[in-house]
C-alpha positions as a Markdown table, in Angstrom:
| # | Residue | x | y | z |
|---|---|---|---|---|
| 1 | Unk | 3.0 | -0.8 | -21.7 |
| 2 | Unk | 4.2 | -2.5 | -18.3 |
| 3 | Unk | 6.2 | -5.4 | -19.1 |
| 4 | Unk | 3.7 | -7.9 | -17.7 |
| 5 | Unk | 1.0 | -6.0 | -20.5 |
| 6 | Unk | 4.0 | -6.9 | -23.1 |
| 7 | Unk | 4.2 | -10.5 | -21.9 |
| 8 | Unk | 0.5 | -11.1 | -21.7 |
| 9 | Unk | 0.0 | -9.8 | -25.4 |
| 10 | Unk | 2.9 | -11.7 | -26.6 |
| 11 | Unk | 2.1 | -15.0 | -24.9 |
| 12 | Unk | -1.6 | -14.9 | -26.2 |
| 13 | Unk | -0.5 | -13.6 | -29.4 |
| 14 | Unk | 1.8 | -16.7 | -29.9 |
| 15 | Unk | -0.6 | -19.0 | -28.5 |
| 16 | Unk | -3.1 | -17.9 | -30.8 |
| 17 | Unk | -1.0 | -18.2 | -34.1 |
| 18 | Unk | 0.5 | -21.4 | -33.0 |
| 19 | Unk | -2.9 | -23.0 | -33.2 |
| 20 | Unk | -3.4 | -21.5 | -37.4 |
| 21 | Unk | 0.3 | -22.8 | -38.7 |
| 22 | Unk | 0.9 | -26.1 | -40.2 |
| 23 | Unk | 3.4 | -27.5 | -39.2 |
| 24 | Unk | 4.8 | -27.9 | -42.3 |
| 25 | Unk | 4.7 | -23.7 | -42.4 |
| 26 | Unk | 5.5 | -23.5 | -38.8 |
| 27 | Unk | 9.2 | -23.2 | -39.4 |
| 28 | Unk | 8.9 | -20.2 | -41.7 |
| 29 | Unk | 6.2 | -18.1 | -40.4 |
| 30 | Unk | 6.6 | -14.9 | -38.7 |
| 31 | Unk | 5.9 | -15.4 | -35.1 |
| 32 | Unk | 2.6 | -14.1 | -33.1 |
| 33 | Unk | 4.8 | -11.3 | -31.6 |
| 34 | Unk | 6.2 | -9.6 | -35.2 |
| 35 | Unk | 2.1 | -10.1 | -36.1 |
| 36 | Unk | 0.2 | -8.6 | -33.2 |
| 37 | Unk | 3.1 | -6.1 | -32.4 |
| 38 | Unk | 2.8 | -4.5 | -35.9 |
| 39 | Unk | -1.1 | -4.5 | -35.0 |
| 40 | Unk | -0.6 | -3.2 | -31.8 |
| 41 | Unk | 1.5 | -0.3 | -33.3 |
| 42 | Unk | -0.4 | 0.5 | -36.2 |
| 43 | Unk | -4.0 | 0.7 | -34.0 |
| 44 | Unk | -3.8 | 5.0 | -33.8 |
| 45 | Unk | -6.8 | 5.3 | -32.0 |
| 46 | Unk | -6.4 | 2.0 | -30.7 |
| 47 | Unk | -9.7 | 0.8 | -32.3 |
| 48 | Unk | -8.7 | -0.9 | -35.0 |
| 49 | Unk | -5.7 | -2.3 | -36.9 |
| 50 | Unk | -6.1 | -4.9 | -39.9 |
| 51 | Unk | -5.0 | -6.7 | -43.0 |
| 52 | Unk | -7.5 | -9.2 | -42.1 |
| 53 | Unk | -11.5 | -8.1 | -43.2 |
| 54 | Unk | -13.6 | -9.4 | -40.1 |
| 55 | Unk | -15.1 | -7.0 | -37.7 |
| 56 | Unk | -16.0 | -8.0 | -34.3 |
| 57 | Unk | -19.2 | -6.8 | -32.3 |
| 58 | Unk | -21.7 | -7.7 | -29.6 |
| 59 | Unk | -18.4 | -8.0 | -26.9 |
| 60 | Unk | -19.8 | -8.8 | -23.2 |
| 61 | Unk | -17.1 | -9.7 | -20.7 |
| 62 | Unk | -18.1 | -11.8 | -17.1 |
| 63 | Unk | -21.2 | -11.8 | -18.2 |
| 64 | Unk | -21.7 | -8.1 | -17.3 |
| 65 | Unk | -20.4 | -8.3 | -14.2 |
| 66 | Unk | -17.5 | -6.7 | -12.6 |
| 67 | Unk | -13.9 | -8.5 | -12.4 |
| 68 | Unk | -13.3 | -8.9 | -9.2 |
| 69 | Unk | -9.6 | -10.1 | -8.5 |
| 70 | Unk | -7.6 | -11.2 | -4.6 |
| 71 | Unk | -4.0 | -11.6 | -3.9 |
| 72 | Unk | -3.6 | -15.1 | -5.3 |
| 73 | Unk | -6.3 | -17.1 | -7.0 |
| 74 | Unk | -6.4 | -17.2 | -10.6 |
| 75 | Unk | -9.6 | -15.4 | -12.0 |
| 76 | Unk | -10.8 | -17.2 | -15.1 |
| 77 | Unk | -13.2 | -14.4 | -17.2 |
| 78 | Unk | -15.1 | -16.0 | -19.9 |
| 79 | Unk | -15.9 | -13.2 | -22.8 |
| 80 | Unk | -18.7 | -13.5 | -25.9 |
| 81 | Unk | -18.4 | -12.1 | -29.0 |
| 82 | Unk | -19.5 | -12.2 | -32.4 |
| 83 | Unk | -16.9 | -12.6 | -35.7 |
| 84 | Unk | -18.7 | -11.3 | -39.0 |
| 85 | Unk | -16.2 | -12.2 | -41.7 |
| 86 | Unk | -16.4 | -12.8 | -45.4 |
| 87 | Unk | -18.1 | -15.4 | -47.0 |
| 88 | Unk | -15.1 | -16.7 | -48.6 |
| 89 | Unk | -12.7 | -16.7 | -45.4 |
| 90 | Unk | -11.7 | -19.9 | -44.5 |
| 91 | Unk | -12.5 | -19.8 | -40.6 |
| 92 | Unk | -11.5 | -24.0 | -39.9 |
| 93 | Unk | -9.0 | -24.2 | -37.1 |
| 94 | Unk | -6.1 | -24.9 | -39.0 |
| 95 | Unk | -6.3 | -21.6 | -40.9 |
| 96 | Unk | -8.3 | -19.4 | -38.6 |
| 97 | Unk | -8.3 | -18.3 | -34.7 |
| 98 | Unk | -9.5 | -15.5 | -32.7 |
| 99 | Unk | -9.7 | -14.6 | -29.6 |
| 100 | Unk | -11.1 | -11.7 | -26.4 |
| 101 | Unk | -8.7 | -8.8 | -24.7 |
| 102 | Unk | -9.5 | -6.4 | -22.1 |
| 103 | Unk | -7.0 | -3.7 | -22.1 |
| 104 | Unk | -6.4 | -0.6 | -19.1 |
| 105 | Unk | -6.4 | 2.4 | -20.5 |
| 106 | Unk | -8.4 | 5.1 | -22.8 |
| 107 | Unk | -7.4 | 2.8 | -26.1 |
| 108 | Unk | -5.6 | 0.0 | -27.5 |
| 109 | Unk | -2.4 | 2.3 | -28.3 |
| 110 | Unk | -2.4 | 3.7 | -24.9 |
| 111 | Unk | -2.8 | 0.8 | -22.6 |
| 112 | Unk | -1.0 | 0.1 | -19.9 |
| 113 | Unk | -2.1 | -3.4 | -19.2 |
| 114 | Unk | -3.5 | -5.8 | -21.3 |
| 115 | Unk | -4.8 | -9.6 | -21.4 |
| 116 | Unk | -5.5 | -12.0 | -24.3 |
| 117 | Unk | -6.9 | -15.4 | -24.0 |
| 118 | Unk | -4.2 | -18.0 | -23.6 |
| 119 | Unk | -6.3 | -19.8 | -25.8 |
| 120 | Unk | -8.0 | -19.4 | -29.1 |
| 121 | Unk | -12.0 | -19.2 | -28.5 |
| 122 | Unk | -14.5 | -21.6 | -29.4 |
| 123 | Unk | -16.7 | -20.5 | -32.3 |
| 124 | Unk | -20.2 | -21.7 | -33.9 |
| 125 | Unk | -21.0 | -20.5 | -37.1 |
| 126 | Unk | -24.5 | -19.1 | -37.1 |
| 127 | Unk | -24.5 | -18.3 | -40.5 |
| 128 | Unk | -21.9 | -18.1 | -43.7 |
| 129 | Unk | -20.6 | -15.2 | -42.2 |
| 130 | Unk | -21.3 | -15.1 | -38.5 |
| 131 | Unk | -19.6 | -16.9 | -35.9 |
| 132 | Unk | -20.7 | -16.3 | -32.2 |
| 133 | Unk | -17.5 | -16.9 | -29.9 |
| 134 | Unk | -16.8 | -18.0 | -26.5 |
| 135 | Unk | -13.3 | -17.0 | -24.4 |
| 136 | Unk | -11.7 | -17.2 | -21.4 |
| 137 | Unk | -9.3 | -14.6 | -20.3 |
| 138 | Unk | -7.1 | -15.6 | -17.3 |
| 139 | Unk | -5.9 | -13.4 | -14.7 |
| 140 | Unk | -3.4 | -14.3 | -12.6 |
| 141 | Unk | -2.9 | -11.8 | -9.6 |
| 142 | Unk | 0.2 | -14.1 | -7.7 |
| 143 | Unk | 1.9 | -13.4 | -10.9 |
| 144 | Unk | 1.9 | -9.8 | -10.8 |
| 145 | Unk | -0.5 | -9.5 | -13.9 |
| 146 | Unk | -1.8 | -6.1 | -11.5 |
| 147 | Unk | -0.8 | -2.5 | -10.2 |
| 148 | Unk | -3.2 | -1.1 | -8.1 |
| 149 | Unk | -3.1 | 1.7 | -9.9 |
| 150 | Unk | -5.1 | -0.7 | -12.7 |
| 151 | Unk | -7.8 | -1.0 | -10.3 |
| 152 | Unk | -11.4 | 0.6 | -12.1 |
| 153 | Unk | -12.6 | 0.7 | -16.0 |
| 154 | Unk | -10.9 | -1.4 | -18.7 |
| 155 | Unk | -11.6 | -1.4 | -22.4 |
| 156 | Unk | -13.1 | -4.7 | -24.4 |
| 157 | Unk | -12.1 | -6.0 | -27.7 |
| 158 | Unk | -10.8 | -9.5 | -29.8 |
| 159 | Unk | -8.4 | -9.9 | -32.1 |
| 160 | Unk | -8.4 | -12.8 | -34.8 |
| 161 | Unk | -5.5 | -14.2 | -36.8 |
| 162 | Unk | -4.7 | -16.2 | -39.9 |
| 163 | Unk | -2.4 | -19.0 | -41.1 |
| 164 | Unk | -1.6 | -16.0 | -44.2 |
| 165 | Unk | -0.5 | -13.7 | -41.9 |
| 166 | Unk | -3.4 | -12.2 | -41.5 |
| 167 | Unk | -4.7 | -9.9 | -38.7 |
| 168 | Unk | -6.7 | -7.9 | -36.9 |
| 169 | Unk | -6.9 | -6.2 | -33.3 |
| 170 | Unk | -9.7 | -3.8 | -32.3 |
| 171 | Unk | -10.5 | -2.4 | -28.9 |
| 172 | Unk | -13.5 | 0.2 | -28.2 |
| 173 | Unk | -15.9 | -2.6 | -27.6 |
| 174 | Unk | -17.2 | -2.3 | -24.5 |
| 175 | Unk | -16.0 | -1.9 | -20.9 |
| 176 | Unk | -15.8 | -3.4 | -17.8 |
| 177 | Unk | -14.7 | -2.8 | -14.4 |
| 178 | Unk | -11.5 | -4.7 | -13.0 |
| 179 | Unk | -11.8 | -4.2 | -9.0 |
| 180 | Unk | -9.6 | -5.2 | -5.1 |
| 181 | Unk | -11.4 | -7.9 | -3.8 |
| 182 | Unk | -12.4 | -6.7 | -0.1 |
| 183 | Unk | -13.3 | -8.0 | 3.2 |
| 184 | Unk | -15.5 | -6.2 | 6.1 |
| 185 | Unk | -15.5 | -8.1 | 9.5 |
| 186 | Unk | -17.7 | -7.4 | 12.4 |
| 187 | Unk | -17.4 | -7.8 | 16.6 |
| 188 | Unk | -20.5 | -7.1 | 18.6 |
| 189 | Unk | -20.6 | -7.3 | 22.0 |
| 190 | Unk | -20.6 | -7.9 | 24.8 |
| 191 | Unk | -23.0 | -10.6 | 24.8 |
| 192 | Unk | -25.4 | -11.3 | 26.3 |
| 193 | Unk | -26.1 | -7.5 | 27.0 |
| 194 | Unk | -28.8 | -6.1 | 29.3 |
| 195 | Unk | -31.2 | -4.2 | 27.7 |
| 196 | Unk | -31.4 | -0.5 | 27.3 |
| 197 | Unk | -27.5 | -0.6 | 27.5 |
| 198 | Unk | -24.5 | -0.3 | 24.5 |
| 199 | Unk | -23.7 | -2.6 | 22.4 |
| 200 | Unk | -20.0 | -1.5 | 20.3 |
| 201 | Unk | -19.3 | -3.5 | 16.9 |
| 202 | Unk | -15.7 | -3.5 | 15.9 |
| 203 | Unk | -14.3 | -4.3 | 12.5 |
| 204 | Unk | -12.1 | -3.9 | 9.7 |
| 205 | Unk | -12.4 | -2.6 | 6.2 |
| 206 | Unk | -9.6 | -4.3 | 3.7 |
| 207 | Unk | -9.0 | -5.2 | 0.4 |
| 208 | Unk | -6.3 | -6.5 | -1.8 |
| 209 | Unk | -2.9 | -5.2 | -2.8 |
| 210 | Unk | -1.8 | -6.5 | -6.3 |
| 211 | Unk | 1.7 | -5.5 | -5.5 |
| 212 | Unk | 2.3 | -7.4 | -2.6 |
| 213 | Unk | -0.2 | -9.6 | -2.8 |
| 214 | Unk | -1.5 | -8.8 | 0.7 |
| 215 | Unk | -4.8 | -7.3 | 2.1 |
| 216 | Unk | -4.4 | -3.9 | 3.5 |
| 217 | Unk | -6.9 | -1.8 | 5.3 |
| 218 | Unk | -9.3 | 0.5 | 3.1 |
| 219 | Unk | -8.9 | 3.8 | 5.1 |
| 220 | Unk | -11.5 | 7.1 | 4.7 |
| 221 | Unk | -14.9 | 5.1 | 3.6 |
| 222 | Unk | -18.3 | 5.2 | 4.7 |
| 223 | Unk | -19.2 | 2.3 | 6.4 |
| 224 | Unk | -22.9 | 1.6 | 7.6 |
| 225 | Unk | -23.6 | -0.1 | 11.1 |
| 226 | Unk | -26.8 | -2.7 | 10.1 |
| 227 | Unk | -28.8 | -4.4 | 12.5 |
| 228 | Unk | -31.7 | -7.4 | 11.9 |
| 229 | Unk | -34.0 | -8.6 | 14.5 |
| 230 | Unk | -34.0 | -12.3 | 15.1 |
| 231 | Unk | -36.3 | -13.9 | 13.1 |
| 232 | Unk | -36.8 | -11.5 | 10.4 |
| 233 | Unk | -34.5 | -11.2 | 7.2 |
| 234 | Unk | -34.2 | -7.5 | 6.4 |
| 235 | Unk | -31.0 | -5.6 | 8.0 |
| 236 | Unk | -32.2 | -2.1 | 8.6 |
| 237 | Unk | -29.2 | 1.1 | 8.8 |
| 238 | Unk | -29.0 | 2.3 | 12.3 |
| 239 | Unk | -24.9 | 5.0 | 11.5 |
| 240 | Unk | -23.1 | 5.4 | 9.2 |
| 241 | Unk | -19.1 | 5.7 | 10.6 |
| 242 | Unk | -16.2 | 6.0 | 8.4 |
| 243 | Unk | -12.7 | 3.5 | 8.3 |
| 244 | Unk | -9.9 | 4.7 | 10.3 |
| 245 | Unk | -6.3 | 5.1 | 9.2 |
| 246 | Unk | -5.7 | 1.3 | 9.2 |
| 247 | Unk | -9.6 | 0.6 | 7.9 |
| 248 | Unk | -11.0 | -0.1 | 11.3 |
| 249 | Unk | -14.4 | 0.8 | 11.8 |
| 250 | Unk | -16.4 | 1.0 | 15.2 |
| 251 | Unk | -19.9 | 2.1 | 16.4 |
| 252 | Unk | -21.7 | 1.9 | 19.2 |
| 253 | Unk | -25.5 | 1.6 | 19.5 |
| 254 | Unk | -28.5 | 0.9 | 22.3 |
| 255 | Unk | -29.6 | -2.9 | 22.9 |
| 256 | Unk | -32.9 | -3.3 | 22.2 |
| 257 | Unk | -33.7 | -6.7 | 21.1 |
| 258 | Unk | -31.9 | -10.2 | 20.2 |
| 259 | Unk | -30.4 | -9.9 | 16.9 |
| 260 | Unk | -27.7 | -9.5 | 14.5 |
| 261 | Unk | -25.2 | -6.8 | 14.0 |
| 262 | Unk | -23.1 | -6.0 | 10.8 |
| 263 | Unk | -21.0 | -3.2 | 9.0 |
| 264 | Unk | -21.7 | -2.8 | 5.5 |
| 265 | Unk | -19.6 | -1.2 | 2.7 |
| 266 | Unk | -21.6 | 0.6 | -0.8 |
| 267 | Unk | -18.1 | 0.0 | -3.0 |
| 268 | Unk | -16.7 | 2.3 | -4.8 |
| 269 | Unk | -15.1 | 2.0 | -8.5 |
| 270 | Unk | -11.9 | 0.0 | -7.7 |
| 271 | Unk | -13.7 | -2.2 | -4.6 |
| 272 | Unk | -16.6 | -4.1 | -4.2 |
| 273 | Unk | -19.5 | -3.8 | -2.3 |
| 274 | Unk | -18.9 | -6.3 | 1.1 |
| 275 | Unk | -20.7 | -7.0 | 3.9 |
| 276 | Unk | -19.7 | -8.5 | 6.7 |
| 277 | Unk | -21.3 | -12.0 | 8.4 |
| 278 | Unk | -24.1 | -11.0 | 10.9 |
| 279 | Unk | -22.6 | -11.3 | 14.6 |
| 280 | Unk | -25.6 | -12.3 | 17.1 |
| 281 | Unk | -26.1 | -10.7 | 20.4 |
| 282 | Unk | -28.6 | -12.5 | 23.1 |
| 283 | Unk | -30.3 | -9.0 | 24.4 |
| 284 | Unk | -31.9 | -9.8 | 28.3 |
């Protein structure tokens, strides 16, 4: 694992167990890092590793939407789960917590990143042995929580602990997509333009580096030219052009009526779709 996966395990790890010790225990329990390291290391496939009986199902992370992440804003991803557990388990705060992870990587065991809720979710029991839960996972990019190379799909899974030294850690729930925020501007011009003559839009293609937190130009992607005529509220293809070496993008087209002018980008697996703000050009 990076060291920032390490950290991020650890820290919810601990955070988690904290919240299950008494205090009159807390001086001699094992710590959140012996507990959800052995986990960790006894996963195999990374699905599963237990001494605690509770499965975990129904995972949905940001509400089924993609993560999308900049250079410095901390993105806050709630996650909802459901804990089936057995009738007898004691699943009050002072005994029980659990919490969501995503993880980068094709299992638990071979992750390269990883995040755990700093905090322990917050659970309704919908029955003796259901609780539905509700997470946050916090993602801190000024931190350097990211490589780029983590850009795309990331597993889904929860772990729970107990004030007995009781675990459990399963991934293979689910996926979701973690993604480089991006930006697409747009210059038309020049306006006003006579009719019948060329109008050329200028712009740039970027999105975010995790690893220096800066935005960088997205270079080699298909970027459409759009146009929509004033007063109506559909933007209609005209070209397609592709990002330069830098992610600049130009195209030229034939003035034909008062209206606005835009580049828009598709996405791909590690970026999001973007379009750019509509630039307005009088047409006489």
């Amino acid at each position: 694992m990076h060291m920032r996966a390490t950290v991020a395990a650890v820290s919810g790890a601990l955070a988690l167990s904290a919240l299950v010790v008494p205090a009159a225990q807390a001086a001699d329990a094992p710590s959140g890092k012996q507990a959800f390291s052995s986990a960790s290391a006894d996963a195999g496939t990374g699905t599963t590793a237990s001494t605690l009986d509770v499965t975990f199902s129904d995972v949905k992370v940001n509400s089924g939407k993609n993560i999308v992440v900049g250079t410095t804003n901390v993105v806050s991803v709630p996650v909802t789960y459901t804990v089936t557990h057995a009738a007898d388990l004691d699943t009050g705060s002072d005994h029980f917590a659990t919490g969501p992870l995503i993880y980068h990587g094709s299992s638990l065991d071979a992750a390269d990143n990883l995040f755990i809720s700093d905090d322990p979710a917050t659970c309704t029991a919908a029955s003796s042995t259901v609780l539905n839960c509700k997470g946050v996972i916090s993602i801190r990019p000024a931190d350097g929580d990211l490589y780029n190379s983590d850009a795309g799909t990331w597993g889904a899974g929860a772990l729970a602990v107990t004030s007995d030294d009781e675990e459990k850690m399963q991934g293979g729930l689910g996926t979701t997509k973690v993604q480089r925020y991006s930006k697409l501007t747009v210059n038309a011009g020049p306006e006003p333009v006579t009719k019948g003559k060329t109008i050329t839009s200028t712009g740039k293609l970027s999105r975010a580096n995790w690893e220096d937190n800066a935005y960088h130009g997205y270079t080699g992607q298909p970027v459409k030219l759009q146009f929509r005529k004033a007063g109506t509220s559909t933007y209609t293809t005209v070209k397609t052009v592709t990002s330069d070496q830098y992610g600049n993008v130009k195209a030229t087209a034939t003035a034909a009526y008062d209206g606005y002018w835009r580049f828009s980008f598709a996405g791909t697996t590690t970026t999001p779709a973007v379009n750019a703000t509509g630039d307005y050009v009088d047409v006489k």
